[in-house]
C-alpha positions in Angstrom: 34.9 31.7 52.2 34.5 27.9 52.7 33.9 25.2 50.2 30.2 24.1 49.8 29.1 21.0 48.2 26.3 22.8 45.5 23.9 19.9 44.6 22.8 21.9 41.3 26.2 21.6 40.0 27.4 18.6 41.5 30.9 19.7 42.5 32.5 20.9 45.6 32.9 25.1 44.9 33.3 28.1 47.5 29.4 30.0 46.9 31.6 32.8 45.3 32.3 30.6 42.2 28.9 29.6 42.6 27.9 33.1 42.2 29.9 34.4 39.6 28.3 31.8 37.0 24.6 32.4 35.6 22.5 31.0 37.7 18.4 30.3 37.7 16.2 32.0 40.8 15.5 28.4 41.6 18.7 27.4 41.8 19.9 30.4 43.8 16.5 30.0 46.2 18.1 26.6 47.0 21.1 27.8 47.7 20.2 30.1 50.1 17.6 27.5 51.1 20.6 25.7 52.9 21.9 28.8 54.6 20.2 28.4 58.0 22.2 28.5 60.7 26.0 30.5 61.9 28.2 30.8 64.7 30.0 34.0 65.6 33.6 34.4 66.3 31.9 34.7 70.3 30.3 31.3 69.9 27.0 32.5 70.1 24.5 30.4 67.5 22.5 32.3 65.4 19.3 31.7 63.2 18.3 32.6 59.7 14.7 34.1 60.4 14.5 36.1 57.1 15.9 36.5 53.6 14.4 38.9 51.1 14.5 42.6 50.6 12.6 45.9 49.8 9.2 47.3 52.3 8.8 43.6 53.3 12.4 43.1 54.5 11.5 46.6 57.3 8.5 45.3 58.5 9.6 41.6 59.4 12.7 43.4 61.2 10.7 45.0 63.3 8.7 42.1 64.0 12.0 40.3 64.4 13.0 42.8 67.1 10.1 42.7 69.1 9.9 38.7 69.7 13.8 38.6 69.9 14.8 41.7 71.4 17.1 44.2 69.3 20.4 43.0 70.8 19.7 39.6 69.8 18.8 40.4 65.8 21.3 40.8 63.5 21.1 42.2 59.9 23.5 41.0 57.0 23.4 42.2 53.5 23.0 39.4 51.0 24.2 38.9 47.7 21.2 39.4 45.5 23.2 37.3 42.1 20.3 35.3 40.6 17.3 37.4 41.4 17.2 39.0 38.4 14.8 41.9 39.9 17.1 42.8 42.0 20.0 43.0 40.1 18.9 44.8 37.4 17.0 47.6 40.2 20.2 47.9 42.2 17.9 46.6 44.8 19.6 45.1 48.0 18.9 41.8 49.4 19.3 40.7 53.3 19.8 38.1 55.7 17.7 38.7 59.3 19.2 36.3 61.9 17.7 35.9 65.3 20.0 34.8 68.7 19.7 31.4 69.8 19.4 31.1 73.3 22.5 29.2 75.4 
């Protein structure tokens, strides 16, 4: 995992360090805030069009689908660390990202 420059701490640490410390939802909502955007070992450019979890997270995904098209909507489990909720339910977290077109 890369090196990201966390402006709540002020140093230059990979997001699992981040992670493993005790963190505030705010401060973890801005972390994820500057998760926007990935490229694929293909190339292809990809956009964050979601980030949440639970009935919500079904519904926007098949939103998601409809506008994009399934093949170009891809779902990654997130690390739910800081969303207290979450962790204490066991309660998963997730990333929806849409294809950007070439």
């Amino acid at each position: 995992m890369g090196r990201a420059l966390c402006r709540t701490y002020g140093k230059n640490r990979t997001r699992c360090e981040i992670m493993n410390e005790t963190i505030t939802p705010e401060e973890r909502m801005k972390l994820e805030e500057a998760i926007q955007e990935k490229t694929d070992e293909q190339g292809n450019r990809w956009r964050k069009v979601y980030f949440g979890g639970g009935s919500h997270m079904r519904n926007w995904l098949d939103q998601i689908k409809e506008v994009h098209g399934e093949e170009n909507v891809e779902v990654e489990e997130a690390d739910s660390t800081g969303f207290r909720c979450y962790e204490e339910g066991g309660e998963k977290m997730y990333r929806i990202w849409a294809r950007q077109e070439q």
